[in-house]
C-alpha positions in Angstrom: 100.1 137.4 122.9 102.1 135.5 125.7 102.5 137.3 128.7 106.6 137.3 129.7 107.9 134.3 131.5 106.5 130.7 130.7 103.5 129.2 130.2 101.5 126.1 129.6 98.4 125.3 128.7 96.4 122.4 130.1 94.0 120.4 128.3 91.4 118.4 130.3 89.3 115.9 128.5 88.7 113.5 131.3 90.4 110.2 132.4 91.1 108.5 136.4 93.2 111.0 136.5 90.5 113.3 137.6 87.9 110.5 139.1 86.6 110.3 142.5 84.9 107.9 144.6 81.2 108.8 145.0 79.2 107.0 147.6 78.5 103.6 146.4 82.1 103.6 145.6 82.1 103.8 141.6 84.4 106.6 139.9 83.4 109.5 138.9 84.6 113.0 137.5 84.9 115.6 139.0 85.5 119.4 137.8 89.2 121.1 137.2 89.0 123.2 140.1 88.8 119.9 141.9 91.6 118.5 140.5 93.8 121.1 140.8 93.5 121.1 144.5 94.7 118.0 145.1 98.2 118.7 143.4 99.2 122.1 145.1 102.6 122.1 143.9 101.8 123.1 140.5 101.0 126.7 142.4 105.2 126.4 142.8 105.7 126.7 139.2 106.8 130.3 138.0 105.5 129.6 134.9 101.6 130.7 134.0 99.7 127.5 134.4 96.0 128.0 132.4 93.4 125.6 131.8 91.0 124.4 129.2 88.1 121.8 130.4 86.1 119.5 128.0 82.1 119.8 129.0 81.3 117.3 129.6 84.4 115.4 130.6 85.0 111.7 128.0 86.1 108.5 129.2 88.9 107.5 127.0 86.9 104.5 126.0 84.4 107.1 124.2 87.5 109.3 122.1 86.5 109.7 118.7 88.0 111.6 115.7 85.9 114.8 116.7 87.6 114.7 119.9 91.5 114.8 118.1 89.9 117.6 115.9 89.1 119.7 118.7 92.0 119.1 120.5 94.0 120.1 117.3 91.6 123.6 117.2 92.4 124.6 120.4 96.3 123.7 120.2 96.0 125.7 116.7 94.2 128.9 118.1 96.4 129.1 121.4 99.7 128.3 119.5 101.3 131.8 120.0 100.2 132.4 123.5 101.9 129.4 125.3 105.4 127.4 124.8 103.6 124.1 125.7 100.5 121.9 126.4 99.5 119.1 128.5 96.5 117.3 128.0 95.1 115.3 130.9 93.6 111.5 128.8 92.5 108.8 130.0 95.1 105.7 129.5 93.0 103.2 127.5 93.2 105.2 124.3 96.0 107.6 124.9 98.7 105.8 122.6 96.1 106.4 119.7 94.7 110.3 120.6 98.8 110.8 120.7 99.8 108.6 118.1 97.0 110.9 116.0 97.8 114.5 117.6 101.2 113.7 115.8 100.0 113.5 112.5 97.9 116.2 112.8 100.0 118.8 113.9 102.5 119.8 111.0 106.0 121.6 111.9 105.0 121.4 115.5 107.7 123.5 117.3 106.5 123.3 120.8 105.8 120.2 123.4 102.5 118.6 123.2 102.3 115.9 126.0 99.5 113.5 126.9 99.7 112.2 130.6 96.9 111.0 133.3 97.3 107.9 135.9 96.4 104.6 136.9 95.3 106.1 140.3 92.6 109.0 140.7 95.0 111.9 141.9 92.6 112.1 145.1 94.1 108.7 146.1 97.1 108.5 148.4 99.2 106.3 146.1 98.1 108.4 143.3 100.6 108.2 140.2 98.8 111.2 138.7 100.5 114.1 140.8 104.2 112.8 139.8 102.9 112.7 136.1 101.2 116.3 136.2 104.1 117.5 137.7 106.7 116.6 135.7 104.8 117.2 132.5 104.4 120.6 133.0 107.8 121.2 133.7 109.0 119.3 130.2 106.2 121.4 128.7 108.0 124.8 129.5 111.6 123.2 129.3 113.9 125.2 126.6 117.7 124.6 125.4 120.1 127.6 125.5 118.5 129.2 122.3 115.2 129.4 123.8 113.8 126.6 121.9 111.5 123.9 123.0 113.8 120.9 124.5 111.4 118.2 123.2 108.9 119.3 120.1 106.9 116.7 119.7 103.7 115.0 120.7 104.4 112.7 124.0 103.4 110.6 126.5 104.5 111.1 129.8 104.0 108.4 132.5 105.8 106.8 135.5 109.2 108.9 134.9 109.8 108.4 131.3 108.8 110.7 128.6 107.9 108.4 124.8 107.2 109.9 121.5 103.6 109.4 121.2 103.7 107.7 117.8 106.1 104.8 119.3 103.9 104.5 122.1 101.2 102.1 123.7 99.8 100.8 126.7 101.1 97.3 127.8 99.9 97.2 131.5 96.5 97.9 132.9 97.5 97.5 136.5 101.1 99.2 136.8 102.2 102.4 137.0 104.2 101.4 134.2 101.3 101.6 132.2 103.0 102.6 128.7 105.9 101.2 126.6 107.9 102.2 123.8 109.4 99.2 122.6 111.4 99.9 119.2 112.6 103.8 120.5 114.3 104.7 123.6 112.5 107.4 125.8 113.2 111.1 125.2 113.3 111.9 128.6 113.5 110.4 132.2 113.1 112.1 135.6 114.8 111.1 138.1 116.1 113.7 141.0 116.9 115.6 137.6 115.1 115.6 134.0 117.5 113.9 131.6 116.8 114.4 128.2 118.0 112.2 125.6 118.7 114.5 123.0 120.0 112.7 119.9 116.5 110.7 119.9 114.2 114.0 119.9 113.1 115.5 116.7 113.2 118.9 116.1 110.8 120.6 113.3 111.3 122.2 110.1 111.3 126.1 109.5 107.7 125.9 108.2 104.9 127.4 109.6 102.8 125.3 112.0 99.3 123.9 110.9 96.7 121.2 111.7 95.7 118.6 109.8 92.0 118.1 110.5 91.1 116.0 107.4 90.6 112.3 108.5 89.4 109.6 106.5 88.7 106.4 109.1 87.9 103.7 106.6 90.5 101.0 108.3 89.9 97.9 109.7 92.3 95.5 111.5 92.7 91.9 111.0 94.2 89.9 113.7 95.6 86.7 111.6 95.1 83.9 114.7 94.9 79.9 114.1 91.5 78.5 113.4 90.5 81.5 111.6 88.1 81.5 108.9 88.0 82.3 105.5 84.4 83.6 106.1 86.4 86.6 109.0 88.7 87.1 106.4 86.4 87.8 103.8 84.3 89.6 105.8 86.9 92.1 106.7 89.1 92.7 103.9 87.0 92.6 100.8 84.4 95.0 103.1 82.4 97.2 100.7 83.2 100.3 103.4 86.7 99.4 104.2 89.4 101.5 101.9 92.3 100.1 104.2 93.1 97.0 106.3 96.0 96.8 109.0 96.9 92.9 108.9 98.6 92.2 112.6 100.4 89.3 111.6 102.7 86.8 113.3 106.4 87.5 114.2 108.2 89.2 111.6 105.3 89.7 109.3 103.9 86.0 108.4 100.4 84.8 108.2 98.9 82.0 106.5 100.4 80.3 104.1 97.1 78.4 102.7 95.9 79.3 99.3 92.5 80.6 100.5 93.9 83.2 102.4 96.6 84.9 100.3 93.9 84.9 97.4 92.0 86.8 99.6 94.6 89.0 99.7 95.5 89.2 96.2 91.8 89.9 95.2 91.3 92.6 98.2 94.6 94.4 96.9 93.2 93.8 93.1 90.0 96.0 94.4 92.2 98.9 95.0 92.1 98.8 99.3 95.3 99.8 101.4 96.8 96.5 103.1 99.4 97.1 105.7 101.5 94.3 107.3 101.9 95.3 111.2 103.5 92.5 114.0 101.7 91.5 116.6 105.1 91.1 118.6 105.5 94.1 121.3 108.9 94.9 120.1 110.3 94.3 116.7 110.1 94.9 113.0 108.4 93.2 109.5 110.6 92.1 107.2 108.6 90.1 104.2 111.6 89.3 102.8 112.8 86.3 105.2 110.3 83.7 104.8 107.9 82.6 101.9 104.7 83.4 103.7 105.8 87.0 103.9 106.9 87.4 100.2 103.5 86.0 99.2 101.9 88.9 101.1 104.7 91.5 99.9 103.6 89.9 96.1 100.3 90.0 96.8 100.2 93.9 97.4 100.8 94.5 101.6 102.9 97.4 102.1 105.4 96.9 105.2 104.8 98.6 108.3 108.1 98.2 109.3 108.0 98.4 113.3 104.4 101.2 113.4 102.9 100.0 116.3 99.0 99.1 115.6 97.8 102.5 116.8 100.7 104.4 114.8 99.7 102.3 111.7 95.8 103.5 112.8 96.5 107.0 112.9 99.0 107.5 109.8 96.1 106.5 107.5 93.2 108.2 109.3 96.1 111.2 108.4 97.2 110.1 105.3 93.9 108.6 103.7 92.4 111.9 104.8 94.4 114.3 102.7 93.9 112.3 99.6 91.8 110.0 97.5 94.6 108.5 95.4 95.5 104.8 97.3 98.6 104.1 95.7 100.1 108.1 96.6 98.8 106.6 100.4 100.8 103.5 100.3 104.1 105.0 99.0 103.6 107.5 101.8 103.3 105.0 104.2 106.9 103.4 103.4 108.0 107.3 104.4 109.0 108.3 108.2 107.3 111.1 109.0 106.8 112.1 112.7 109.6 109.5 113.7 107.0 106.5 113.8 109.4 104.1 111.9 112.7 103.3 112.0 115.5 103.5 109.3 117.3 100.3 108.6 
């Protein structure tokens, strides 16, 4: 059990977060015990700060479904002993490891949050020390019960705290690396941590459990001018593809040519998953407004509302994964479940 007082427990998978320069000036990992030197403040905490290291360490370009598994083990088997977790992730995949993570983790009552940096932390400018900082202190952070302040998976990065599932990354060279563009953030630090609490969810009275069962049969169709029936083809009548996320334009349009919403119409005839997710940063489907929607809406697409792609990725890995029956999928999709869509 615990020991008395607060604690956290950090997750290291890898990321620039805990890169340094070797000698022909290419970055490279180094261990936890080197990372944790360069951010002495964290010895300031009163709370018990433990650690967890992946061996070997994984570029974020390399996460896979086993790595969200074992992440979800080790959350599972420390649960009792910690009031939160912070896992260090590289940036380039971190909106769909969190995205994911929330799924996965059922009645979650304590603060998950993913953070890491656009700068190693061994670099003077480094934007990894604020975001290591500041994550472990929202990780321990309780209300006047003694409950978690924010229970839910996050992303913590340049001051602002997201929900993971309402998260991606929108800039590969700013600090401002991550956006949350149809949910205001749960938290931001500024001299103080202000947390915006009608926006944070708060879980059930059920027991916590993982999810490990995922089922990553998915594709994604970009819908672009000049594309091909041949692409189309290819990708949603796939022999190995069970679903298809189909970014489309604006608020849900595509093609309007009779090649391509018969491709449609026979893909959803076979029995696959097709759901309709915008391309636009910020914003929402609605099929209902113009004809090329309806025709995808009458041709079998389910509405993803305003998922973000990685979102709409992880709630079928999740959803496909705990059962075999499509159409008990899609009318699960149209339900919010970890606060990835918004009621209208």
């Amino acid at each position: 059990m615990q020991d008395k007082g607060p604690s956290v427990l950090l997750i290291y998978t890898g990321g620039t977060i805990g890169m340094k320069e070797d000698g022909r000036g290419a970055l490279t990992p180094f261990d936890f015990d080197g990372l944790m030197g360069f951010v002495p403040e964290l010895g300031r905490f009163t709370c018990r700060i433990d650690h967890y290291s992946f061996s070997p360490l994984i570029d974020s370009s390399d996460v896979e479904p086993g790595l969200w598994v074992r992440l979800a083990e080790i959350i599972r088997d420390r649960y009792d002993d910690y009031d939160g977790f912070v896992i260090l992730h590289g940036t380039d995949t971190m909106a769909y490891s969190a995205s994911v993570l929330s799924f996965m983790l059922e009645n979650l009552s304590k603060p998950v949050i993913f953070t890491g940096s656009q700068l190693p932390v061994g670099r003077p400018r480094t934007d990894g020390k604020e975001n290591l900082i500041s994550s472990v202190e929202i990780a321990v952070a309780k209300d006047s019960d003694g409950s978690a302040v924010v229970p839910e998976v996050c992303i913590f990065f340049n001051s602002q705290l997201l929900r993971g599932n309402r998260s991606t990354k929108a800039d590969s060279t700013s600090f401002h690396a991550f956006r949350s563009p149809n949910y205001p953030p749960l938290a931001t630090a500024g001299i103080d941590i202000l947390y915006n609490e009608k926006h944070i969810m708060h879980p059930s009275s059920e027991a916590f459990r993982i999810n490990t069962s995922l089922d990553t049969r998915v594709s994604i169709l970009k819908v672009h001018p000049g594309i091909t029936p041949q692409v189309v083809r290819d990708i949603l009548l796939g022999s190995d593809t069970r679903a298809v996320i189909i970014e489309t334009y604006g608020s849900g349009n595509a093609i309007s040519k009779d090649w391509f919403v018969d491709i449609v119409r026979e893909s959803s005839a076979m029995g696959k998953i097709l759901l309709n997710v915008t391309q636009c940063l910020a914003g929402t489907v609605n099929m209902d407004i113009y004809a090329t929607g309806r025709a995808l809406r009458d041709a079998g697409v389910v509405s993803g509302r305003d998922l973000t792609t990685e979102a709409a990725l992880a709630k079928l890995f999740c959803l496909m994964g705990s059962t075999s029956d499509n159409a008990e999928v899609k009318r699960r999709l149209e339900l919010n479940l970890r606060g990835e869509i918004s009621s209208f």
